[in-house]
C-alpha positions as a Markdown table, in Angstrom:
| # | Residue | x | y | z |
|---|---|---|---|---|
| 1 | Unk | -77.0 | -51.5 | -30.4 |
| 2 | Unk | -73.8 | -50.3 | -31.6 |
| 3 | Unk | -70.5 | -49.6 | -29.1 |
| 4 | Unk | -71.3 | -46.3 | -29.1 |
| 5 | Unk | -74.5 | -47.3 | -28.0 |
| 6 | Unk | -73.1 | -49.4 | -25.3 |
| 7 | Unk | -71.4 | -46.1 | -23.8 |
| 8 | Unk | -74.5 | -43.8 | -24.5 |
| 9 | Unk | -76.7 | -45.7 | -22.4 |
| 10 | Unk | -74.9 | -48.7 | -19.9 |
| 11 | Unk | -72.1 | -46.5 | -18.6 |
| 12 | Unk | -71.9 | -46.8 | -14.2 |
| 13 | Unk | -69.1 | -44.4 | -13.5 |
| 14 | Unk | -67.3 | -41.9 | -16.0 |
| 15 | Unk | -64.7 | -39.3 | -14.7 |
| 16 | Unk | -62.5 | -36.5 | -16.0 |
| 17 | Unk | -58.7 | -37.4 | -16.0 |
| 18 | Unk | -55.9 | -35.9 | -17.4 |
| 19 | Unk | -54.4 | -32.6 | -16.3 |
| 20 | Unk | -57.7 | -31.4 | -14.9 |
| 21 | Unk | -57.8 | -34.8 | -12.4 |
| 22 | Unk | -54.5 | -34.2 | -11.0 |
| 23 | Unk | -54.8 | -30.1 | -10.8 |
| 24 | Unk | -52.4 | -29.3 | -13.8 |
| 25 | Unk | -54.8 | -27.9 | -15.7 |
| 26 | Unk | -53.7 | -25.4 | -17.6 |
| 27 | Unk | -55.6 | -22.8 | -20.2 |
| 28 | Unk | -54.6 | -25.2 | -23.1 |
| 29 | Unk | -55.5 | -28.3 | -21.7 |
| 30 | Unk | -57.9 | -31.0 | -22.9 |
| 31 | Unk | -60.7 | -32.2 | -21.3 |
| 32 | Unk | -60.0 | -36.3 | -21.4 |
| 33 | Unk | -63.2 | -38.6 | -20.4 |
| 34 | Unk | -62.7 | -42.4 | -18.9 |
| 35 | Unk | -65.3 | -44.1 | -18.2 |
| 36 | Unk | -66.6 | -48.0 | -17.5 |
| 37 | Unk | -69.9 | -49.1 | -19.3 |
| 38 | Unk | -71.8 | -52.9 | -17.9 |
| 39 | Unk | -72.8 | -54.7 | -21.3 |
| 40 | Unk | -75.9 | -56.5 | -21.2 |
| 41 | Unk | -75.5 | -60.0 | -19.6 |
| 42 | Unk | -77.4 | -61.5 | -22.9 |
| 43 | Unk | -75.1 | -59.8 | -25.3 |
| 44 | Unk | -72.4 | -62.9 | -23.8 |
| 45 | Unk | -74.6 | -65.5 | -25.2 |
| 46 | Unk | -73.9 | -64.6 | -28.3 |
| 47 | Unk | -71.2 | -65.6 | -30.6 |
| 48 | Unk | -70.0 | -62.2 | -31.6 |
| 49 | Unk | -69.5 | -60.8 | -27.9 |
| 50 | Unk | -69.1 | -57.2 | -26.7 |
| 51 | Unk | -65.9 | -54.9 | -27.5 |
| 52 | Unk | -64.0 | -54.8 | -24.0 |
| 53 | Unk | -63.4 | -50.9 | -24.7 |
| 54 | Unk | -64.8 | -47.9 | -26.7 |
| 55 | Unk | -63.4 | -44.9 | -28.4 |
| 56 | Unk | -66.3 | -42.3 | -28.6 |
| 57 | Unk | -68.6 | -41.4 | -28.8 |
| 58 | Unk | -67.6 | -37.9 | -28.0 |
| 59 | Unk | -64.0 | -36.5 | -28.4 |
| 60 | Unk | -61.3 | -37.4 | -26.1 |
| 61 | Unk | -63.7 | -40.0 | -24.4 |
| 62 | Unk | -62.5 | -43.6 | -24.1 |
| 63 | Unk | -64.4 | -46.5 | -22.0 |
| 64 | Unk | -63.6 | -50.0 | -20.8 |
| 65 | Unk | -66.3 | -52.7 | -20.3 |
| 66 | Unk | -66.8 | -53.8 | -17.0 |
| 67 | Unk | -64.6 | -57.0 | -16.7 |
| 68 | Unk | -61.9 | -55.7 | -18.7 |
| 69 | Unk | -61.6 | -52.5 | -16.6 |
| 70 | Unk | -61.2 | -55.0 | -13.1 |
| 71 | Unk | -59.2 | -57.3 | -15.2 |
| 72 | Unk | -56.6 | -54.5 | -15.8 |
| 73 | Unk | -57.3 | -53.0 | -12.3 |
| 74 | Unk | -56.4 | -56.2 | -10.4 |
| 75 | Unk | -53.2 | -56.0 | -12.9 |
| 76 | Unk | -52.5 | -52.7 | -11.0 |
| 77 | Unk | -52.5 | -50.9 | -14.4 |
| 78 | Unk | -51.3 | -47.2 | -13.1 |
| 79 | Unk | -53.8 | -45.8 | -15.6 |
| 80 | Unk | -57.1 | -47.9 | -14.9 |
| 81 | Unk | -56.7 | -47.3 | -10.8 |
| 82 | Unk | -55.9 | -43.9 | -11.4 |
| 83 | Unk | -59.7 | -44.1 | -13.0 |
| 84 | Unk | -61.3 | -45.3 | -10.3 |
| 85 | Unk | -59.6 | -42.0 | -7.5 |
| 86 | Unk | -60.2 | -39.1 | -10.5 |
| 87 | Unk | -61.8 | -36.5 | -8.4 |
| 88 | Unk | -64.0 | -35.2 | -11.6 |
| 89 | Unk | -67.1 | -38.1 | -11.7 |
| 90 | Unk | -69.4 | -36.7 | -14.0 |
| 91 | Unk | -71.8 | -39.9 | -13.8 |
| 92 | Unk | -72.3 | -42.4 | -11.7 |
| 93 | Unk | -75.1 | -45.0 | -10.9 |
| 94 | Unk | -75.4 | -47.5 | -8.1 |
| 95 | Unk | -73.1 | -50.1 | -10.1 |
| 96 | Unk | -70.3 | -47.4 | -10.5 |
| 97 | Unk | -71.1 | -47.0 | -6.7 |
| 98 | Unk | -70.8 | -50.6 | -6.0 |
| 99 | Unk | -67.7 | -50.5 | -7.9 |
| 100 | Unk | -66.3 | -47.4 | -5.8 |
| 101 | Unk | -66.7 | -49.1 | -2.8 |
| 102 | Unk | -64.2 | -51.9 | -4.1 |
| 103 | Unk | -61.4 | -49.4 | -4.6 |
| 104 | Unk | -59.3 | -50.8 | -1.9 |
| 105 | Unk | -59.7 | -54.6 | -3.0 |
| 106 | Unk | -57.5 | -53.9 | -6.1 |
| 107 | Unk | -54.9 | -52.0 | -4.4 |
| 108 | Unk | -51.6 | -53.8 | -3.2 |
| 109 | Unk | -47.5 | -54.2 | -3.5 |
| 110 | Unk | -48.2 | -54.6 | -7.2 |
| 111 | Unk | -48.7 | -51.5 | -7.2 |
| 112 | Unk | -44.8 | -50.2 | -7.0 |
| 113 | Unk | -43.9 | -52.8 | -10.2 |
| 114 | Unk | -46.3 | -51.2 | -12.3 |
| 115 | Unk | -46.3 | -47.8 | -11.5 |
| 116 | Unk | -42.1 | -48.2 | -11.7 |
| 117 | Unk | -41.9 | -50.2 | -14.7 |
| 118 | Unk | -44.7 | -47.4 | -16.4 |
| 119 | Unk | -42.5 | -44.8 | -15.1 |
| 120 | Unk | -39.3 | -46.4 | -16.8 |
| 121 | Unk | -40.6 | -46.9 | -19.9 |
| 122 | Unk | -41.2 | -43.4 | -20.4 |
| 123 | Unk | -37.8 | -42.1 | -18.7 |
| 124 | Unk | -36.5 | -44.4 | -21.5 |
| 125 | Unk | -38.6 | -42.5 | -24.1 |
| 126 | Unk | -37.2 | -39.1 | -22.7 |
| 127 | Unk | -33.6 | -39.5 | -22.6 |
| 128 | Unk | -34.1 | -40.6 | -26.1 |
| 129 | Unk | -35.3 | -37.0 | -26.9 |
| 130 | Unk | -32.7 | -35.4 | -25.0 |
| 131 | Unk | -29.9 | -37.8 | -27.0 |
| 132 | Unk | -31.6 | -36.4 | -29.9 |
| 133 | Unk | -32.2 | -33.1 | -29.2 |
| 134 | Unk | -30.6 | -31.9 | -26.2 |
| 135 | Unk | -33.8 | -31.5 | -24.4 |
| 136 | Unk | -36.6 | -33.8 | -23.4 |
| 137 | Unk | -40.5 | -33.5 | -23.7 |
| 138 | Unk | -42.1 | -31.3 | -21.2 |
| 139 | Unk | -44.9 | -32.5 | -20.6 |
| 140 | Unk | -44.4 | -35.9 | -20.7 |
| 141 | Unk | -41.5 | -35.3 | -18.2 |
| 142 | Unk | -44.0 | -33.9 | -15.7 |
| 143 | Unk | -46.5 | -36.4 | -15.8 |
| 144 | Unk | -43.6 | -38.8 | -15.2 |
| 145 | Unk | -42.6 | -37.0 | -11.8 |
| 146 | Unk | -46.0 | -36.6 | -11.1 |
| 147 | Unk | -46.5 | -40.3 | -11.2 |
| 148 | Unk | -43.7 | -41.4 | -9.2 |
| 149 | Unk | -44.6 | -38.7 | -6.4 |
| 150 | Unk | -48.1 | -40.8 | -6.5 |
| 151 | Unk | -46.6 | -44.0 | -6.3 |
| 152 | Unk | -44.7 | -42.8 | -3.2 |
| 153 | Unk | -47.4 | -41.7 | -1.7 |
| 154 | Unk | -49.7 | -44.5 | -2.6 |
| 155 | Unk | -47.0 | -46.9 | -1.0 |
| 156 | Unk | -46.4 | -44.6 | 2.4 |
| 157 | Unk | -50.1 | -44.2 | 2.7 |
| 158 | Unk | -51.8 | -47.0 | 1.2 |
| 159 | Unk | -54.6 | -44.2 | -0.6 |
| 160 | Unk | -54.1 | -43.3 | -4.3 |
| 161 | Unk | -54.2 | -39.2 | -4.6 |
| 162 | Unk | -54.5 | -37.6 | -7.4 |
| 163 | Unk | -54.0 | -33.9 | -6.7 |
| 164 | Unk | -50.8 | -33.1 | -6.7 |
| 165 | Unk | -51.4 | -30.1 | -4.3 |
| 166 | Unk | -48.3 | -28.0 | -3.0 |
| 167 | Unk | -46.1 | -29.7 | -6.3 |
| 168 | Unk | -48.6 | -27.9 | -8.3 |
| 169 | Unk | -46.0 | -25.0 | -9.5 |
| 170 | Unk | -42.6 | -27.1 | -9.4 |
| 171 | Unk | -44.6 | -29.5 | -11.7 |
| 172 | Unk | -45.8 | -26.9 | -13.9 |
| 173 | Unk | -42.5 | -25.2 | -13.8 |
| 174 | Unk | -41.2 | -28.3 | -15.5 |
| 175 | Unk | -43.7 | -28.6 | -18.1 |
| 176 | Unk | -42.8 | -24.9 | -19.2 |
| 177 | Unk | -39.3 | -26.4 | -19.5 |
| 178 | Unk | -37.8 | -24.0 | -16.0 |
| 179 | Unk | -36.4 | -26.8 | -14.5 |
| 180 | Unk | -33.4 | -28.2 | -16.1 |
| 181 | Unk | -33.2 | -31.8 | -16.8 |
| 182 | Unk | -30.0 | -32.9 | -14.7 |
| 183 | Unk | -32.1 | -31.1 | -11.4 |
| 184 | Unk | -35.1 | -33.2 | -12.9 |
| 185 | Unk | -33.2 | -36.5 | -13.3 |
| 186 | Unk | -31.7 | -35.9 | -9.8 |
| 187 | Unk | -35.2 | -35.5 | -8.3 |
| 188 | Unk | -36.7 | -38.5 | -9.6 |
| 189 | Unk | -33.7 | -40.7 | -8.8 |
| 190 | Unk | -34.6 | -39.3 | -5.6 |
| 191 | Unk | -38.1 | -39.9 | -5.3 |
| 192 | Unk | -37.5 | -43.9 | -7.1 |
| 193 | Unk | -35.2 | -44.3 | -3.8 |
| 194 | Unk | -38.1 | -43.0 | -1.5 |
| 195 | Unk | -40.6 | -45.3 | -3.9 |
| 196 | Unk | -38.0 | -48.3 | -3.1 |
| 197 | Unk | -37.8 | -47.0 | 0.9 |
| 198 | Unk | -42.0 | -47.1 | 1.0 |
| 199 | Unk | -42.3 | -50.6 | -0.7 |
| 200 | Unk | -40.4 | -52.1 | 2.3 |
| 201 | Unk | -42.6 | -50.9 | 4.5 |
| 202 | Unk | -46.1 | -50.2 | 2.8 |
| 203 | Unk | -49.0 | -51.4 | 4.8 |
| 204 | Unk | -50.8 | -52.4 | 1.1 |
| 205 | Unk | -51.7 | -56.2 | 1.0 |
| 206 | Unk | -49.5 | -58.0 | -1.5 |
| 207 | Unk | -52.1 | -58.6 | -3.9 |
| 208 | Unk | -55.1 | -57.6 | -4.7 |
| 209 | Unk | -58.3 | -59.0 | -3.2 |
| 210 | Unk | -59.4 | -60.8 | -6.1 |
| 211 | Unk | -62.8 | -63.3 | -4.3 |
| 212 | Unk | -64.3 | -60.0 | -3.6 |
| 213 | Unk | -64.0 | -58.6 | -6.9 |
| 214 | Unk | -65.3 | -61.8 | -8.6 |
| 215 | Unk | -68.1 | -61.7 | -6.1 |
| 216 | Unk | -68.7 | -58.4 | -7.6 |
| 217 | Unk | -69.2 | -59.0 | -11.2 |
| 218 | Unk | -70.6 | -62.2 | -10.7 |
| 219 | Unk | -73.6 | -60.1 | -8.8 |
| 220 | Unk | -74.0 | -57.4 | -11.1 |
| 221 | Unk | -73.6 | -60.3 | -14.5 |
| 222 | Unk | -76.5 | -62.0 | -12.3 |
| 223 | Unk | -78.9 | -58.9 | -12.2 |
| 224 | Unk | -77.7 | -57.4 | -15.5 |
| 225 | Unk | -79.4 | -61.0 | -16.8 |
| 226 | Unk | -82.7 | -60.6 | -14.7 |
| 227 | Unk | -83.3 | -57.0 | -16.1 |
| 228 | Unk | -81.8 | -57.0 | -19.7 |
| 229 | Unk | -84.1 | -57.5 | -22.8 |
| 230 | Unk | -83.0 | -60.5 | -24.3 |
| 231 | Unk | -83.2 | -59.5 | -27.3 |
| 232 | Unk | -80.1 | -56.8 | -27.1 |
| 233 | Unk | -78.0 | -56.9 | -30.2 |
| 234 | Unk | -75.2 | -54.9 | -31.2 |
C-alpha cells in the first residue's frame, strides 16, 4: 500500500475548496481537492508509521491523515476548519460523517488568534509588494479580506461560512485590481476592529472541546483495528 494508496481507497470526507468553496470562482480558476483519509489501525504497529498527509494522487489534491487533520483543527488552523464547512463534499462515508458532526467541538476563541495572526502574515507579504512595486497581489489581497470578513462572522455568529454571498462582486472587484489599495487597507482595518469588537463578545467556548474529539479517534482507531487486514503494508 503506497500513500497514494492510502488516499485512493481509506479517504472519509474530501471536498472542493478554493475559489469554488467560497463562490469566487471565476472562468480561470482551479479546481483544489482537500480531503482526510483513516490509515489502517495496524499500519501504527509498525516501525515505519503512516505519512500524516498526501500530495496526490490527482492534481491539485492534498489530504491529511485522520489525527493530524483534528490535531491541526483543535489548533484552529484557518485552513483545516475551513475543510471541514467547504460546501463542495464530493465523498463522504459514515467516518467523514461522524467527523462532520464534531464540527462544533473544535471551534472556539482560538479561533480570532489564528485566523488574525494568518491574516497578518499575509498583509505583511502584500505591503511588501506594494513597497516593491507600487501595487500588491490581487488575489492574494482578496482572499485576505475574504478571510477576515469570515473570521468576523465566525466570532458574531459562532458558525464558520464559507460563501461569501452579497461581497461576491466587491471581492472580485479587488482581485481584478478595481479597488485601490488605500480603500482596501481602510476596509480591513475596519473589519480587524469589528474582528476585535466580536471577540469580546463571541458566544464560541474558549477552547476547543478536546475529550470529545479524543473520544472520537479513539472509537474509530478501535474499529479501524477490528476490520483492517493485518497484514496492510505501505
Amino acid at each position: 500500500m503506497t500513500p497514494e494508496d492510502l488516499v485512493r481507497h481509506h479517504t472519509i470526507y474530501s471536498c472542493v475548496m478554493g475559489s469554488r468553496a467560497f463562490g469566487l470562482a471565476t472562468e480561470d480558476s482551479d479546481t483544489d481537492r482537500r480531503g482526510i483519509f483513516l490509515a489502517p489501525t495496524p499500519l501504527y504497529w509498525r516501525l515505519v508509521k503512516p505519512p500524516t498527509h498526501v500530495e496526490g494522487p490527482a492534481e491539485e489534491q492534498f489530504s491529511w491523515e485522520l489525527e493530524r487533520f483534528c490535531e491541526l483543527a483543535l489548533r484552529a488552523n484557518p485552513n483545516i476548519l475551513e475543510c471541514l464547512h467547504s460546501p463542495l463534499v464530493e465523498h463522504i462515508d459514515d467516518t467523514g460523517r461522524e467527523l462532520l458532526s464534531l464540527r462544533s467541538a473544535f471551534l472556539s476563541q482560538e479561533v480570532q488568534r489564528t485566523f488574525v495572526r494568518y491574516a497578518q502574515g499575509q498583509y505583511a507579504k502584500l505591503t511588501a509588494g506594494v513597497r516593491l512595486s507600487g501595487a500588491p497581489r490581487w488575489k492574494p489581497a482578496m482572499h485576505l479580506a475574504r478571510l477576515l470578513m469570515s473570521c468576523r462572522q465566525l466570532l458574531r455568529t459562532g458558525e464558520l461560512v464559507l460563501d461569501v454571498g452579497d461581497e461576491r462582486d466587491w471581492l472580485l472587484a479587488v482581485r481584478r485590481g478595481e479597488v485601490s489599495w488605500s480603500e482596501l487597507e481602510a476596509r480591513m482595518a475596519r473589519i480587524s476592529e469589528e474582528v476585535a469588537a466580536a471577540g469580546m463578545t463571541t458566544a464560541l467556548p474558549k477552547g476547543p472541546d478536546l475529550a470529545r474529539v479524543e473520544d472520537f479517534l479513539i472509537r474509530v482507531r478501535r474499529r479501524s483495528a477490528l476490520q483492517s487486514d493485518p497484514h496492510d503494508q505501505l
